[in-house]
C-alpha positions in Angstrom: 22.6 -5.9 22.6 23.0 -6.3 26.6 26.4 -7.0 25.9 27.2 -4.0 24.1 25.6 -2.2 26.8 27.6 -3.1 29.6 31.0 -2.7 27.2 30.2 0.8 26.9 29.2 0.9 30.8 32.4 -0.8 32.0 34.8 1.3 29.4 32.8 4.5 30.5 34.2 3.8 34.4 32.2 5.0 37.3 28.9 7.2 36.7 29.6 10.6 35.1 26.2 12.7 34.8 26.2 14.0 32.0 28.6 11.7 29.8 26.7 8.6 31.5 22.6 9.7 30.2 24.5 10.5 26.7 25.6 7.2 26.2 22.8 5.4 27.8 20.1 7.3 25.6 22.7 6.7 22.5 22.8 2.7 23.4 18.9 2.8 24.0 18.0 4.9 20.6 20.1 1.9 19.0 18.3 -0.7 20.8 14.9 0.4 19.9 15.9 0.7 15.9 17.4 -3.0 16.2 14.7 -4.6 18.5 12.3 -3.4 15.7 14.4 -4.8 12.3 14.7 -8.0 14.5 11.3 -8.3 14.4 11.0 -7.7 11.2 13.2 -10.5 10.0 10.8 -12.8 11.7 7.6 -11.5 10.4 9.3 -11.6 7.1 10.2 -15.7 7.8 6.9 -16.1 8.9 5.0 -14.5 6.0 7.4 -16.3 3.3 6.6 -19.7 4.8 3.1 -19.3 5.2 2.2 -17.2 1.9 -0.7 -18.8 0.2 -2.1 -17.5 -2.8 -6.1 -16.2 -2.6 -8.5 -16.8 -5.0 -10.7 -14.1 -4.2 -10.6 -10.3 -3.8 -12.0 -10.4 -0.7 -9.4 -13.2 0.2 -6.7 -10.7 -1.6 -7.5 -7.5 0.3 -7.3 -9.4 3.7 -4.0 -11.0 2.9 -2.9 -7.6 1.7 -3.9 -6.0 4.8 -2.1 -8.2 7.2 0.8 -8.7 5.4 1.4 -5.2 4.8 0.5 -4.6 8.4 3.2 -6.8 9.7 5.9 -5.9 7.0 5.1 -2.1 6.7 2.5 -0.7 9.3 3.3 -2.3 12.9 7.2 -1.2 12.4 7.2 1.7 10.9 4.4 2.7 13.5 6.8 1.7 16.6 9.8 3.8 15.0 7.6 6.9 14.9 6.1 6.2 18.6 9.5 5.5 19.9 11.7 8.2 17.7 15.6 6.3 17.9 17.1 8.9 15.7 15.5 12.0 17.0 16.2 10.9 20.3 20.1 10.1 19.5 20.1 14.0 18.1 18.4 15.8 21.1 20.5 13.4 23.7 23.6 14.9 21.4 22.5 18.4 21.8 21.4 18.3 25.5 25.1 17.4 26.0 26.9 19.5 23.7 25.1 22.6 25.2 27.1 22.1 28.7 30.5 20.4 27.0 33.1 22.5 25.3 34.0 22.3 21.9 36.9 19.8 21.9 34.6 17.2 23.4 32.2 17.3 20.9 34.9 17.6 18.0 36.6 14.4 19.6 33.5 12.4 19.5 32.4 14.1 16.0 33.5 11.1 14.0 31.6 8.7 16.0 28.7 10.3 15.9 29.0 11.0 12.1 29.4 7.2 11.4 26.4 6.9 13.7 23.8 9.0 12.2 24.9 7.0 9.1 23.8 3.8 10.4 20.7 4.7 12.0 19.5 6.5 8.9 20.5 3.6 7.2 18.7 1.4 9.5 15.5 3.1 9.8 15.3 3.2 6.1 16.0 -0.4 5.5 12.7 -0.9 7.7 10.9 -0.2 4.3 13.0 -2.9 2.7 10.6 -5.8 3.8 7.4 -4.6 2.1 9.3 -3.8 -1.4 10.6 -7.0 -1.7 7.5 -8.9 -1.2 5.6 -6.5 -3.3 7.9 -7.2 -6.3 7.8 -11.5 -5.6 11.6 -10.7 -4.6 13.8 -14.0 -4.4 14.7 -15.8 -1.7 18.5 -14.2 -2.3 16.8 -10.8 -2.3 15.7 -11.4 1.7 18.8 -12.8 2.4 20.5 -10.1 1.4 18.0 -7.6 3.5 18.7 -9.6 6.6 22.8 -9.9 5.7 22.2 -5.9 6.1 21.1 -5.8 9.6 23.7 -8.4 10.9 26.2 -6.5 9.2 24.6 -3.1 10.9 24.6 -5.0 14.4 28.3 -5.6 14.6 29.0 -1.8 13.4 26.9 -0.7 16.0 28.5 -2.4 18.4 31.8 -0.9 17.3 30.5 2.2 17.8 29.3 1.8 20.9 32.2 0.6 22.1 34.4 3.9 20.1 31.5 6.0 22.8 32.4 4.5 25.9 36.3 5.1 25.0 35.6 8.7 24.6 33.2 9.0 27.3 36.9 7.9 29.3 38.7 11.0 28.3 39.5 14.0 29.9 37.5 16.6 27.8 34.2 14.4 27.7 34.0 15.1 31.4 34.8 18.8 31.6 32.0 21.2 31.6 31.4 24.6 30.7 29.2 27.4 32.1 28.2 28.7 29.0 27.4 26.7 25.5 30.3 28.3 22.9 29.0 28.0 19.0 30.7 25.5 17.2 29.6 26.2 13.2 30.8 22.9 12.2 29.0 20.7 14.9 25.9 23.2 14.2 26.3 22.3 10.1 26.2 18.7 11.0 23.5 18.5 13.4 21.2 20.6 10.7 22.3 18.0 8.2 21.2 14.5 10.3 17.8 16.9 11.1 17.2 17.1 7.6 18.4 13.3 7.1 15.8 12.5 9.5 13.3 14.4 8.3 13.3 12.3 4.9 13.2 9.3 6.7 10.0 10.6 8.0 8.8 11.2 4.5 10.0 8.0 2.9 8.3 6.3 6.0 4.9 8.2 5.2 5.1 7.8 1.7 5.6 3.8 1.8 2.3 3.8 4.3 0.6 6.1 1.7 1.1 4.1 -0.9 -0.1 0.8 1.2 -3.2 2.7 1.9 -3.8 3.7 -1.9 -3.4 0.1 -2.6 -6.3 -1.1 -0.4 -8.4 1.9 -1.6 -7.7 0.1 -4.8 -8.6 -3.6 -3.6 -11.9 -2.3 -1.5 -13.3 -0.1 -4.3 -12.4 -3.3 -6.6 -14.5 -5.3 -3.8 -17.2 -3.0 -4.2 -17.1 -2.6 -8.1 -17.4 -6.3 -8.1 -20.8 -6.4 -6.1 -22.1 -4.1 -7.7 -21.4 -5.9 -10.9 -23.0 -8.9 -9.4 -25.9 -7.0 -8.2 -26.8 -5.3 -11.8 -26.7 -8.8 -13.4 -28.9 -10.0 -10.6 -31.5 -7.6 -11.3 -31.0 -8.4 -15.1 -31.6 -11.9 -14.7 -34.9 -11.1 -12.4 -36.0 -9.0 -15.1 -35.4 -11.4 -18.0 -37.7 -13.8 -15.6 -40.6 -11.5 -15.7 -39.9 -11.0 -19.6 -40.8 -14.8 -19.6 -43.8 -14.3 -17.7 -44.8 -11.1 -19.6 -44.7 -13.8 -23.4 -46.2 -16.5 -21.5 -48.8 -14.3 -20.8 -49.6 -13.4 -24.4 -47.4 -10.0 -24.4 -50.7 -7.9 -24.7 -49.3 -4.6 -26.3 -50.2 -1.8 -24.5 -48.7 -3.9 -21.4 -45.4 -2.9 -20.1 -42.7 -4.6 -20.7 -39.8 -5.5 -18.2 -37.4 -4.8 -20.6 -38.2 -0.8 -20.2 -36.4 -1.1 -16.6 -33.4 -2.5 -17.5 -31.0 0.1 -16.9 -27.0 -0.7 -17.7 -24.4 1.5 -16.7 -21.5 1.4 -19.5 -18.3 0.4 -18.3 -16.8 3.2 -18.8 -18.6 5.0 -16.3 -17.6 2.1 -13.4 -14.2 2.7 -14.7 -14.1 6.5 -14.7 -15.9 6.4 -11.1 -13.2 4.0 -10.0 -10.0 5.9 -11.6 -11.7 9.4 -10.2 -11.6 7.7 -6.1 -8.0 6.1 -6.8 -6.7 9.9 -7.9 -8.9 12.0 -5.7 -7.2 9.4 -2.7 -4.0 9.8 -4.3 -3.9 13.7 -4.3 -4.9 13.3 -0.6 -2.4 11.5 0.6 0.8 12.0 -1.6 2.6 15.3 -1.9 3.5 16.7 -4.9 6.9 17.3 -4.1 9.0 15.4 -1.5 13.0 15.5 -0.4 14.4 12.1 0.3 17.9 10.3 0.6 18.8 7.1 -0.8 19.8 4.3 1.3 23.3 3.4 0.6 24.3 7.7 -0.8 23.5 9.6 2.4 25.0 12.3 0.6 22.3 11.7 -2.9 19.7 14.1 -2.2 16.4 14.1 -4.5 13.3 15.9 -5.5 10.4 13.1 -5.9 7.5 13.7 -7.1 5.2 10.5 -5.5 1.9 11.4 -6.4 2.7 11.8 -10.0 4.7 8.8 -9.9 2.2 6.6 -8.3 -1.1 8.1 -10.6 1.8 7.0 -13.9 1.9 3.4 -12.1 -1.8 3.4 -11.9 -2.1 4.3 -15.3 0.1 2.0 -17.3 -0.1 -1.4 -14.9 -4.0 -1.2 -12.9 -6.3 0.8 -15.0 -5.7 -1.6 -18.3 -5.9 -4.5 -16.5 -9.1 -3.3 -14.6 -10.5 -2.1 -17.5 -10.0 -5.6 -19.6 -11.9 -7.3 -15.9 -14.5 -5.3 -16.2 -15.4 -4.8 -19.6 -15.4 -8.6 -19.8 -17.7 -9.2 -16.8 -20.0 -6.4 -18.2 -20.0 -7.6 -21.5 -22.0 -10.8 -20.4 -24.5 -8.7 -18.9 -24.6 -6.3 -22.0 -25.6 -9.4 -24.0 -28.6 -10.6 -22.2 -29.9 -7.0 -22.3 -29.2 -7.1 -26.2 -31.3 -10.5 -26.4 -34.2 -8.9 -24.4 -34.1 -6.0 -26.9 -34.1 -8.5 -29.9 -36.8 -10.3 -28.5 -39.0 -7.6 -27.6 -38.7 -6.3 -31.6 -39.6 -9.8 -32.9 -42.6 -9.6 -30.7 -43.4 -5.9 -31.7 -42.9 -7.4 -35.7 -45.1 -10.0 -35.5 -47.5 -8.7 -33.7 -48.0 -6.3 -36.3 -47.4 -8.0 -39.2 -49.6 -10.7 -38.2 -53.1 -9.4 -39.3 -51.8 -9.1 -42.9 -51.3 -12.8 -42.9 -55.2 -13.4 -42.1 -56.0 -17.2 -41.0 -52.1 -18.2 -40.1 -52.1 -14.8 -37.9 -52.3 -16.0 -34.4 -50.2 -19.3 -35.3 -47.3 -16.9 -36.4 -47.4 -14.4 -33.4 -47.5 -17.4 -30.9 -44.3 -18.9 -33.3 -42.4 -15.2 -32.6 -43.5 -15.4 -28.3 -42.0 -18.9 -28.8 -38.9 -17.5 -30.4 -38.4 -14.7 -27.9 -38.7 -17.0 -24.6 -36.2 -19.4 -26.3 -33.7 -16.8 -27.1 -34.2 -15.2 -23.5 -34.4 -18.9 -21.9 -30.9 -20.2 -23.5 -29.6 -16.8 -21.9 -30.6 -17.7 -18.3 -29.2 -21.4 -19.2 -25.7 -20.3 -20.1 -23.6 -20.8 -17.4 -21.9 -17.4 -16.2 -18.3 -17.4 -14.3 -17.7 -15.2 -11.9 -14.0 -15.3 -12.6 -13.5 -12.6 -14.5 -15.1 -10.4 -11.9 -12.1 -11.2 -9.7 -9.7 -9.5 -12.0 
């Protein structure tokens, strides 16, 4: 980029004021756009070489978070501290405002053709993220990185097309008063509003980073709490052993009365309810964007019914299937308790009836009801499924 600099210094000839901070903030605004996706290309080498696969959620949400934060957060966060294309527009309208028409028409071309590639640029920065998201190919990141070669030496160009107008006659006349120009006014609104979807693309990728770690902690947290509930369970089947081996006296109370399970549905609709409630904070309904490659192809999106439809069809299923498996286990050694318990209750009742044999039958059922709860604390339990 130093070399493109001092082209457009030595074609632009001794200093000129005016013409000389336009085409130093335009070479600048540039710089800081390609300093960034130059970056990016190698956190994007770096990550593909070193991308291991985790094996828990915990290990998940922390690659998640860092990858995202170098692909997504860290450049999209320097474009908006350092503003490139904003600052290419008011550096164009601080000079227009003291130039007369013909030197803005002459350079109009130029500066159409250079709007185009900064949008293009700055939108490409989302590029990174997308393709690692969707396990994009090796080609797929070539391609991506083709892009911003390609975008250098066009930049260059242009750069070069400014410091041959800044040369000319009518780039260095002034004039007293600012004379409206509806043309250069209709194309400055337009690269406004092209900038102002950048902005919303930009804030829309980050939103949808940040629903996906709401996603991963809450799935963190439904996780321990999973674990937590079967803990208890397990402590409480314990006591249920102590309570038979201790004769199971009725009028005692039994463990079994504190086990308390939440169905999995309600984990489920708790989880869904913090995903959308997140969603509906961050997302608009509405949005305005552009589509890199049809600067011209406006749209209407509607991101946070898009992204609650993606939830939907590809998380909730899955989650759903995680959970009711891991829960399942747990719902089954509270069954057994149950089913032990009523042998207990049965016998002990039907046990006078059977006069002599009586207490040898009741001890028979205790000894049935602490195998049945015993084989449950044997069987191993996975924590896999927990992991979704």
């Amino acid at each position: 980029m130093n070399t493109v600099s001092s082209t457009a210094a030595d074609l632009a000839g001794p200093p000129f004021g005016r013409v000389e901070r336009l085409l130093n903030e335009l070479q600048d605004s540039w710089s800081s756009l390609a300093d960034i996706s130059h970056r990016l290309i190698e956190s994007s080498r770096a990550v593909r070489v070193s991308d291991n696969l985790p094996s828990t959620l915990a290990e998940t949400t922390e690659q998640y978070k860092k990858i995202t934060g170098q692909l997504l957060v860290e450049p999209l966060d320097q474009f908006g501290r350092l503003r490139p294309i904003s600052r290419s527009l008011e550096a164009m309208q601080e000079f227009d405002r003291g130039a007369p028409q013909p030197a803005a028409r002459l350079r109009a071309k130029i500066d159409q053709r250079f709007q185009s590639l900064m949008i293009e640029g700055a939108l490409d920065l989302c590029e990174p993220w997308r393709t690692r998201r969707s396990d994009g190919t090796e080609q797929e990141w070539l391609i991506w990185e083709s892009r911003i070669v390609k975008r250098d030496k066009r930049a260059d160009d242009l750069l070069r097309a400014y410091g041959e107008w800044a040369t000319t006659e009518e780039a260095n006349k002034s004039e007293p008063q600012y004379s409206q120009d509806r043309e250069r006014q209709k194309r400055m609104e337009l690269w406004w509003r092209r900038q102002t979807t950048v902005s919303t693309v930009h804030d829309m990728d980050v939103a949808f980073r940040e629903l996906g770690l709401t996603w991963l902690e809450a799935a963190e947290q439904q996780v321990a709490s999973l674990r937590r509930e079967r803990e208890a369970i397990i402590t409480l089947i314990e006591k249920m052993l102590e309570w038979i081996a201790a004769g199971a006296h009725a009028g005692t109370k039994t463990p079994l009365e504190s086990m308390l399970l939440a169905s999995y549905d309600e984990r489920l609709r708790g989880w869904s309810n913090l995903v959308e409630e997140d969603a509906s904070k961050r997302l608009p309904e509405k949005a305005e964007v552009i589509a890199l490659g049809r600067l011209s192809d406006w749209r209407t999106m509607r991101p946070r019914e898009a992204f609650l439809s993606a939830f939907t069809t590809f998380c909730q299923s899955a989650t759903a299937q995680s959970v009711r498996t891991y829960w399942e286990r747990t719902a089954e050694i509270v069954r057994e308790a149950s089913r032990s318990k009523e042998i207990i209750d049965y016998w002990r009742g039907a046990a006078p009836s059977h006069g002599d044999q009586a207490q040898a039958l009741f001890a028979k059922a205790l000894n049935n009801a602490a195998n049945l709860l015993s084989e449950q604390l044997r069987t191993p339990v996975s924590d896999a499924a927990a992991e979704f």
